[in-house]
C-alpha positions as CSV (number, residue, x, y, z in Angstrom):
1,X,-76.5,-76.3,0.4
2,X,-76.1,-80.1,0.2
3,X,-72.9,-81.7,-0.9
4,X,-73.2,-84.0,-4.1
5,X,-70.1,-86.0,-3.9
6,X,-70.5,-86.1,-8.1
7,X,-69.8,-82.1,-8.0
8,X,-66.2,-83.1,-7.8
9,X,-63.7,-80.1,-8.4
10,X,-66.3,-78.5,-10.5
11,X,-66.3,-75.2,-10.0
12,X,-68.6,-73.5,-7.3
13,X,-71.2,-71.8,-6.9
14,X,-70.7,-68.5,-4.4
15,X,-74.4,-68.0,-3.5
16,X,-76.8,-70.3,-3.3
17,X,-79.1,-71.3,-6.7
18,X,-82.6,-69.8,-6.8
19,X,-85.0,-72.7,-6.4
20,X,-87.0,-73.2,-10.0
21,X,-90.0,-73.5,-7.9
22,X,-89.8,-70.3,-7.2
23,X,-92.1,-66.8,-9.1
24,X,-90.3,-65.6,-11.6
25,X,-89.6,-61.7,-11.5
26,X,-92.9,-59.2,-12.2
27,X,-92.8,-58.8,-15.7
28,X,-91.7,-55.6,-16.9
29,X,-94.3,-53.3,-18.1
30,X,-95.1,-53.5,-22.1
31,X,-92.6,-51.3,-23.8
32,X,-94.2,-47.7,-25.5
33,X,-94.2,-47.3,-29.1
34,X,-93.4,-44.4,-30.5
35,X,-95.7,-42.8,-32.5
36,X,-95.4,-40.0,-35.2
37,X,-96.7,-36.8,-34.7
38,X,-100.9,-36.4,-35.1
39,X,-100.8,-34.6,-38.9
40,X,-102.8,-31.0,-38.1
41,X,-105.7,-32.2,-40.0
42,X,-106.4,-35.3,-38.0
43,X,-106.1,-32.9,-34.9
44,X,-108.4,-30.7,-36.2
45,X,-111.4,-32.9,-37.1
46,X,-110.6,-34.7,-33.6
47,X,-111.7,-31.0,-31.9
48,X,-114.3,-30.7,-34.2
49,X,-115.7,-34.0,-33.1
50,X,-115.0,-33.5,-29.6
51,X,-116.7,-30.1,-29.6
52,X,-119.6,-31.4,-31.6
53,X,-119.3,-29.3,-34.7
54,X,-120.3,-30.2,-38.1
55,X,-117.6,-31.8,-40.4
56,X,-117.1,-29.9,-43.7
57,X,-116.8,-31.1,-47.1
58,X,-112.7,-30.7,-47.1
59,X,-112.5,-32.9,-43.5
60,X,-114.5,-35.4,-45.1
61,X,-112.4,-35.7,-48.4
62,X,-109.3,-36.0,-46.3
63,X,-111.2,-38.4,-44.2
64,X,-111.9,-40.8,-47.1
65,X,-108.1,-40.5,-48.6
66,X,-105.2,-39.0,-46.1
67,X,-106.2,-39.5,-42.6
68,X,-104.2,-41.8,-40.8
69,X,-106.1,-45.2,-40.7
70,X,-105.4,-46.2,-37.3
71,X,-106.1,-42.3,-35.7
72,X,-109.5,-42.1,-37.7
73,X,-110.4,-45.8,-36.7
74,X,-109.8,-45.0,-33.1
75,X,-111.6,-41.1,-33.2
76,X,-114.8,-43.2,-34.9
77,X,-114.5,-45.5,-32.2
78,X,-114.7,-42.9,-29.6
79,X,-117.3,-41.3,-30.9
80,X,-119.5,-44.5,-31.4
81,X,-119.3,-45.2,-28.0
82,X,-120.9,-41.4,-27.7
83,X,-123.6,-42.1,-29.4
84,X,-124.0,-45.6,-28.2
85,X,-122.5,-46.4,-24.7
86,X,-123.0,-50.1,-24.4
87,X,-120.5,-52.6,-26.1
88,X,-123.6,-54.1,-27.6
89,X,-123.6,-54.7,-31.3
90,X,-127.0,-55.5,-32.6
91,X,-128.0,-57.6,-35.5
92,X,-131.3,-58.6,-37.4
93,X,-132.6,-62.0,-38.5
94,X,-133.6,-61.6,-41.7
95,X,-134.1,-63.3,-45.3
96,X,-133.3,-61.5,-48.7
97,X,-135.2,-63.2,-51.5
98,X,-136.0,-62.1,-54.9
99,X,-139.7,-61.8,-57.0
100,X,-138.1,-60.9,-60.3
101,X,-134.6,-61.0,-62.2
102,X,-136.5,-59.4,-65.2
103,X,-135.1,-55.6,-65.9
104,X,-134.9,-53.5,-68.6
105,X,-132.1,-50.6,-67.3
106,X,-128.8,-52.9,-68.2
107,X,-127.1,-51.6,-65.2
108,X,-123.5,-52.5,-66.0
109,X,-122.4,-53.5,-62.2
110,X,-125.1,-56.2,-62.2
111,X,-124.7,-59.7,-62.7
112,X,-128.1,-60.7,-61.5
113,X,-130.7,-59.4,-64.1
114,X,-131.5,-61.1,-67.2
115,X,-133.8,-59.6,-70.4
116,X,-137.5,-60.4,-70.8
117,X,-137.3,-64.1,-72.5
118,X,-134.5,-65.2,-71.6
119,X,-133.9,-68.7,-70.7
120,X,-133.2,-67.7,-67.0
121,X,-135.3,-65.2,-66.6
122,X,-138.1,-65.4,-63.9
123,X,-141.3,-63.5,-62.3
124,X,-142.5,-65.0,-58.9
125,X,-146.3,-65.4,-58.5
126,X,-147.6,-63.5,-55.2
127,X,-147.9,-66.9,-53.6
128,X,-144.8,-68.0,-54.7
129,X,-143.2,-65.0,-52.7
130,X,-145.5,-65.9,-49.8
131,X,-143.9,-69.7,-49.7
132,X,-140.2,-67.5,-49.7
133,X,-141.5,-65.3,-46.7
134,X,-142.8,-68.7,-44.7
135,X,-139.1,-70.1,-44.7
136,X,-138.3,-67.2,-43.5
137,X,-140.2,-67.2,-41.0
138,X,-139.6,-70.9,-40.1
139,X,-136.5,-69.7,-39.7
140,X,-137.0,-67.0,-37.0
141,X,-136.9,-63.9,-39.1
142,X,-138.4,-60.8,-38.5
143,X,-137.7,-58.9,-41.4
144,X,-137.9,-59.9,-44.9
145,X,-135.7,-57.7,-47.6
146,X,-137.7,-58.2,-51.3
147,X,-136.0,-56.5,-54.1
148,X,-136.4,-57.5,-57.6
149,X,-135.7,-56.2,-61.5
150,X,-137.2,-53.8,-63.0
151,X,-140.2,-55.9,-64.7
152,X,-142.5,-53.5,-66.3
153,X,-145.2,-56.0,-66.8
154,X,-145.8,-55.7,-63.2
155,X,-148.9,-53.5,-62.0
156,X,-149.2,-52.1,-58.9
157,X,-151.7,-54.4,-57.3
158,X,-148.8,-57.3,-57.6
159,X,-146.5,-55.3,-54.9
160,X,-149.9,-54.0,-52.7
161,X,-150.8,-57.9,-52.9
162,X,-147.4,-58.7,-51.9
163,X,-147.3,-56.2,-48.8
164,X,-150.8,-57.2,-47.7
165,X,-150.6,-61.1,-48.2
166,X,-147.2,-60.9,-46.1
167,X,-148.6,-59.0,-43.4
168,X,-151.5,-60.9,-43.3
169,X,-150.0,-64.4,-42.3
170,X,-147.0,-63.8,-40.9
171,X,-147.7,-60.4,-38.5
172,X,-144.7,-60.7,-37.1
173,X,-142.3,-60.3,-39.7
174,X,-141.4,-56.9,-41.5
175,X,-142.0,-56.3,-45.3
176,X,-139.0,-54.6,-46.0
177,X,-139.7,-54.3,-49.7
178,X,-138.4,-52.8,-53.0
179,X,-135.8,-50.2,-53.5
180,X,-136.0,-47.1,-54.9
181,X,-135.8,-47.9,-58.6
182,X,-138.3,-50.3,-58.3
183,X,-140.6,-47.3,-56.6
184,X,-140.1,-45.6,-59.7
185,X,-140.8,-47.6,-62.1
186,X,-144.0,-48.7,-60.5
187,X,-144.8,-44.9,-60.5
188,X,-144.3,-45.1,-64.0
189,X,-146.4,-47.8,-64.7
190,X,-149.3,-47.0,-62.8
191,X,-149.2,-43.4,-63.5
192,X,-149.0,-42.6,-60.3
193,X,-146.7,-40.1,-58.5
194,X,-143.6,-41.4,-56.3
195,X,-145.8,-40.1,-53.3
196,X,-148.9,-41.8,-54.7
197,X,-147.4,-45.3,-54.8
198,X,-145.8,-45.2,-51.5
199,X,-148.9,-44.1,-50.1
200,X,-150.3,-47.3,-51.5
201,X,-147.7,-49.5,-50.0
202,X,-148.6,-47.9,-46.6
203,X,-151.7,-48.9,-46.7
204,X,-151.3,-52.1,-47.5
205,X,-148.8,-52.0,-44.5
206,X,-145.5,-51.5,-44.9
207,X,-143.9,-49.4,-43.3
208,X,-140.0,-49.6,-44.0
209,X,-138.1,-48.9,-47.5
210,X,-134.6,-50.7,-48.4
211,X,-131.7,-48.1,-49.4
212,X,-130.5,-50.1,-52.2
213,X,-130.4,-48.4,-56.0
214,X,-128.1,-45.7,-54.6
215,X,-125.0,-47.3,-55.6
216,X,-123.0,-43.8,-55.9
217,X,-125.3,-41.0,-55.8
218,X,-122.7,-39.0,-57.9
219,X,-124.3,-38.3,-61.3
220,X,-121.0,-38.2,-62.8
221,X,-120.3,-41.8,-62.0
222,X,-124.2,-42.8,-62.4
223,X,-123.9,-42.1,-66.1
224,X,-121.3,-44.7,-66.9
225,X,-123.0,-47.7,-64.0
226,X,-126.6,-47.7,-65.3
227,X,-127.8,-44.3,-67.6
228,X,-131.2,-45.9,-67.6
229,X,-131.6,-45.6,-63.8
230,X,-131.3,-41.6,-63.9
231,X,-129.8,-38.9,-61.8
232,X,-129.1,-39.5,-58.0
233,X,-132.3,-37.1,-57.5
234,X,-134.7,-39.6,-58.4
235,X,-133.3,-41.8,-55.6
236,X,-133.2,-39.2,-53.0
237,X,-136.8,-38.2,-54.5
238,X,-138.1,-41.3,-53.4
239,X,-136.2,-41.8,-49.9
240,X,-137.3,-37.6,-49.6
241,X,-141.7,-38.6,-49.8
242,X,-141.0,-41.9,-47.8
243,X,-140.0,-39.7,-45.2
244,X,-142.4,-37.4,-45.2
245,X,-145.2,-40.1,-45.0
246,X,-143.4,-41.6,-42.4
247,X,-141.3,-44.2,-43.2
248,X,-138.1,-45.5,-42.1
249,X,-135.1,-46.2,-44.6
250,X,-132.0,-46.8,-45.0
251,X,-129.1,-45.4,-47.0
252,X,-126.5,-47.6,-48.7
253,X,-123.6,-47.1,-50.5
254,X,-122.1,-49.3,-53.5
255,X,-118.5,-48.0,-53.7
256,X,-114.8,-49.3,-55.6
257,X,-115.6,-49.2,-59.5
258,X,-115.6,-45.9,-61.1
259,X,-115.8,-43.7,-58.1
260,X,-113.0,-41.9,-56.7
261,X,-113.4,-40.3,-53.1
262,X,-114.9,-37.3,-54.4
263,X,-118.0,-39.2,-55.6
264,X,-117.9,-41.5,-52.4
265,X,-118.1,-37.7,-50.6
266,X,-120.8,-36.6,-52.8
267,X,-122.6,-39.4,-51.6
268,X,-122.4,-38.8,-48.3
269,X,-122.8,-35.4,-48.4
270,X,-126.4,-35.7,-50.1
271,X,-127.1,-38.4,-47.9
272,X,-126.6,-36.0,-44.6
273,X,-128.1,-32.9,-46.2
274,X,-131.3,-35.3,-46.8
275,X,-131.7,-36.8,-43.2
276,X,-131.1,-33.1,-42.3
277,X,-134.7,-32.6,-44.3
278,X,-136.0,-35.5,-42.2
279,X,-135.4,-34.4,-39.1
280,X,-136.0,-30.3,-39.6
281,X,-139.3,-32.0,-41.0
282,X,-140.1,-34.0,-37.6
283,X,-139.8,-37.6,-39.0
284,X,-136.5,-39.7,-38.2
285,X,-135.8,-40.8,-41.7
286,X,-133.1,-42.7,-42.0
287,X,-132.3,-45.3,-39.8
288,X,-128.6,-46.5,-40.2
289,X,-126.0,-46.0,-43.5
290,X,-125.0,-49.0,-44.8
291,X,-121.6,-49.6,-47.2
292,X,-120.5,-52.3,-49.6
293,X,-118.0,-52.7,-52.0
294,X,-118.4,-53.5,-55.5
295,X,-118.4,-57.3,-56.9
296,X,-117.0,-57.4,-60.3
297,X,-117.2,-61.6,-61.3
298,X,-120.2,-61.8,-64.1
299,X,-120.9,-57.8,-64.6
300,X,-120.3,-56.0,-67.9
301,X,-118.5,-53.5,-65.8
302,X,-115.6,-55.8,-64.4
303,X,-113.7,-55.5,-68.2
304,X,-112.7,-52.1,-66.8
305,X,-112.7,-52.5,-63.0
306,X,-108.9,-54.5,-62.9
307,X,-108.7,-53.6,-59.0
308,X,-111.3,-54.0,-56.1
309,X,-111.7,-52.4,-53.2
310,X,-110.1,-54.1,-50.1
311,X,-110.8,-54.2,-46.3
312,X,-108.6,-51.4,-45.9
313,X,-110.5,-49.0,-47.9
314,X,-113.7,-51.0,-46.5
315,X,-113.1,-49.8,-42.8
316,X,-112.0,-46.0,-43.9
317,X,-115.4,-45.4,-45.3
318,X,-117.1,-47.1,-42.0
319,X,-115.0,-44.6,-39.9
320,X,-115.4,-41.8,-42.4
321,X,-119.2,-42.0,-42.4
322,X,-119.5,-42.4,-38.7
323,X,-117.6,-39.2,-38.5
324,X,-119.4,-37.2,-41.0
325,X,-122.7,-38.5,-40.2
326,X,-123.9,-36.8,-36.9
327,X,-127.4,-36.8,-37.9
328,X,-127.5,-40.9,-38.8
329,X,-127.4,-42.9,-35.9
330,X,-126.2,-46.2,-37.2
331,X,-123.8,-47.3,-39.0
332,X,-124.0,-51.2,-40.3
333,X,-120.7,-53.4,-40.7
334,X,-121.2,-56.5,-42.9
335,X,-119.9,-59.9,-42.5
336,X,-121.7,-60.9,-45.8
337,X,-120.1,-58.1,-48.3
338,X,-116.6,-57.8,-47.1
339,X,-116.1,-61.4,-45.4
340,X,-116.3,-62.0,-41.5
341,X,-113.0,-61.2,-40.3
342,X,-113.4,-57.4,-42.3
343,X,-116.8,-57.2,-40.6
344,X,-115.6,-57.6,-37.6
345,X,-112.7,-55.1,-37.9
346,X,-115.6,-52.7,-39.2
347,X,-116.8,-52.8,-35.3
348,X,-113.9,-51.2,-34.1
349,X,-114.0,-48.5,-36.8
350,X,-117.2,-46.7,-35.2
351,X,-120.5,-49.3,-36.8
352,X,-122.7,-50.0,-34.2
353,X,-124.4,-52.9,-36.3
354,X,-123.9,-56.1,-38.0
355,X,-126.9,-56.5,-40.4
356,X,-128.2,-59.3,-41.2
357,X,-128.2,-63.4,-41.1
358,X,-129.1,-63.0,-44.6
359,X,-130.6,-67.1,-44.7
360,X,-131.4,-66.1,-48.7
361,X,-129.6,-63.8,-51.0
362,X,-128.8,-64.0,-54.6
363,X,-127.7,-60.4,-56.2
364,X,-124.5,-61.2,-55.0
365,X,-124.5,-64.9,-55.5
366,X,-124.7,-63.7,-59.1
367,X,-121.2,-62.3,-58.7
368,X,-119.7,-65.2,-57.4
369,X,-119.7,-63.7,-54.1
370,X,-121.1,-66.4,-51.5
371,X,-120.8,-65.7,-47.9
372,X,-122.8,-67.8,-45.2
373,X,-123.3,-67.4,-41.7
374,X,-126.0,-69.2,-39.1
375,X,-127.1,-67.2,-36.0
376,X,-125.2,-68.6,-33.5
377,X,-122.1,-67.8,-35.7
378,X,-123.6,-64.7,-36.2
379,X,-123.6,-64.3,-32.4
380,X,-120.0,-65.6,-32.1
381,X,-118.3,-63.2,-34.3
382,X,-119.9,-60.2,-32.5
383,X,-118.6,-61.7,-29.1
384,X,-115.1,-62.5,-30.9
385,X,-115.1,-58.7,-31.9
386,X,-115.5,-58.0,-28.1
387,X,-119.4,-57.2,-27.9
388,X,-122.4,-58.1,-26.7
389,X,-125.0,-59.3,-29.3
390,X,-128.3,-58.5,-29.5
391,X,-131.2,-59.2,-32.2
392,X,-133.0,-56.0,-33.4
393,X,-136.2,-54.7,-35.9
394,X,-135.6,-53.4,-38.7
395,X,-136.6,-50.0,-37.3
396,X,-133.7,-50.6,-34.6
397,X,-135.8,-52.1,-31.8
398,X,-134.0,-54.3,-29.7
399,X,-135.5,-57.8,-29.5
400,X,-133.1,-59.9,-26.9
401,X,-129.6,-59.2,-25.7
402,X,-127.4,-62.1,-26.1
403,X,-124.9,-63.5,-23.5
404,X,-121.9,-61.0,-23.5
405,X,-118.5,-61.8,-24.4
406,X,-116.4,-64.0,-22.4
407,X,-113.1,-62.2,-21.1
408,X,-110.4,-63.4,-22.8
409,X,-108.2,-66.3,-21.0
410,X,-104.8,-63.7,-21.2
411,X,-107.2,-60.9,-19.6
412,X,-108.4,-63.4,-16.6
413,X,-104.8,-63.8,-16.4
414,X,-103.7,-60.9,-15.7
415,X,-106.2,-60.4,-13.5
């Protein structure tokens, strides 16, 4: 040790000073949090899952109300990486335009639809659907989601035209047209059966069938959203012969106005017990579940909603579904209904997907809910979540994989 003549009397140091140059001490290891005890019921459905046996009804109430958020996010987790090893989350480019805003069933959670004559109300010509699908597909889509009101001026040639015109010029891209009321109603128009008019549609080449209509297939609640539309049976009806001729669909949920978790586990429940069908039958049916909340801005039915759902309750019903689905191998996370940062929380609560780019959409535009992404954001927010992208089908076929996630700058440095 040197002697600085300014040290004076000062007082000493007995040892010499540690040079700041030098490492400083390993860090300690991170401190455990104490966690409460796992309620028996969370145990429970965690053996169930574990062992591979069927949820019931009561583990999929508690599910959707009581079980602790973080345990049932985690549990979901696990088992999605069961079902689907890879950290890839896939996504679709796609394109959701509308034909008509014409409808005649006043559903009261719908902000889009306008009466026959009214100022706004429109009805696209088949090639004025056909210039919708070529943006699309200028844009690098592959699947094309057309839903529309319920127009009964419509005959069936007008969605067979649609379907074939579509698949004739742009091969490549997916008709993944009307819902099931729109089925319906062209059943009742044409006089055909449900059966009879989706036969039709497959010949004319489509091949895929949109979940949405279900909203809550609880006829309790159904009654008070839209009593024109009829009893969740008609829905399932149609998803039921799709199947059986073949067809892939999906099954979506519309969930936070007048349901209660009951209804939300009716829902689910008549959505398993139908795959179930599907697959005892030898066809696939349903390829992934797909959850929204509802969006009250412009709707007849947001006088007495006063409270919407949040992305807490958002991500319960993810992890919920992906636990009482075993037969329904994806489950889709959206950055378009919930916002980006809740669809990206909705990946580590057990989905597997992260729909669509959604370049056109106007249902919920009608709201006042506007959400827009581009693809390589699209990209970015899987990665940010921690996972590998890659573009899908809509029948789940994967397209490309994307360039994984890069590790995080505190995980490189910590080696």
């Amino acid at each position: 040790m040197s002697h600085d003549p300014a040290a004076g009397d000062y007082e000493k140091s007995p040892t010499p000073v540690a040079s700041l140059t030098l490492r400083w001490p390993e860090k300690p290891a991170d401190p455990v949090i104490p966690r409460g005890p796992v309620p028996p019921e969370m145990a429970r459905i965690r053996e169930a899952v574990q062992a591979g046996r069927r949820l019931t009804r009561e583990e999929g109430l508690y599910l959707l109300t009581d079980a602790p958020l973080a345990e049932l996010g985690a549990l979901a987790q696990q088992e999605r990486f069961r079902r689907h090893p890879e950290p890839v989350v896939t996504y679709v480019m796609d394109s959701n335009p509308n034909y008509t805003n014409v409808c005649t069933v006043d559903c009261h959670f719908c902000a889009f639809y306008r009466k026959a004559g009214h100022a706004e109300a429109y009805t696209l010509t088949v090639g004025q659907v056909v210039e919708h699908v070529r943006e699309a597909a200028a844009w690098g889509c592959t699947t094309v989601l057309l839903q529309g009101g319920l127009n009964p001026e419509l005959p069936l040639s007008y969605y067979t035209d649609l379907v074939r015109a579509v698949k004739r010029e742009f091969p490549k891209v997916t008709p993944h047209f009307f819902s099931a009321p729109e089925i319906l109603q062209v059943a009742e128009v044409s006089g055909l059966t449900v059966r009879g008019v989706l036969q039709a549609l497959v010949d004319a080449g489509q091949t895929t069938l949109p979940g949405g209509g279900a909203e809550i297939l609880s006829d309790r609640v159904r009654r008070r959203l839209g009593p024109k539309k009829g009893p969740s049976e008609r829905w399932l009806e149609v998803h039921r012969a799709a199947h059986a001729l073949g067809m892939r669909s999906t099954a979506t949920m519309m969930y936070g106005h007048l349901d209660t978790a009951e209804d939300r586990l009716e829902h689910l429940d008549v959505v398993r017990a139908l795959q179930d069908e599907a697959l005892a039958g030898g066809q696939p049916g349903f390829t992934a579940f797909v959850p929204w909340s509802y969006k009250r801005d412009g709707s007849v039915l947001a006088n007495k909603v006063r409270r919407t759902a949040g992305a807490a309750q958002y991500v319960r019903v993810l992890a919920a579904a992906r636990l009482y689905f075993d037969n329904v191998h994806h489950i889709q996370a959206s950055w378009f209904s919930e916002g980006k940062r809740a669809g990206q929380m909705g990946l580590l609560f057990g989905a597997d997907d992260f729909g669509g780019t959604l370049y056109e959409e106007n249902v919920h535009k009608a709201a006042g809910h506007v959400v827009q992404t581009t693809l390589d954001e699209t990209r970015l927010l899987i990665r940010e979540a921690g996972f590998t992208p890659a573009q899908r089908t809509t029948r789940y076929e994967i397209l490309r994989v994307d360039e994984a996630p890069a590790a995080p700058e505190w995980a490189e440095a910590r080696g």
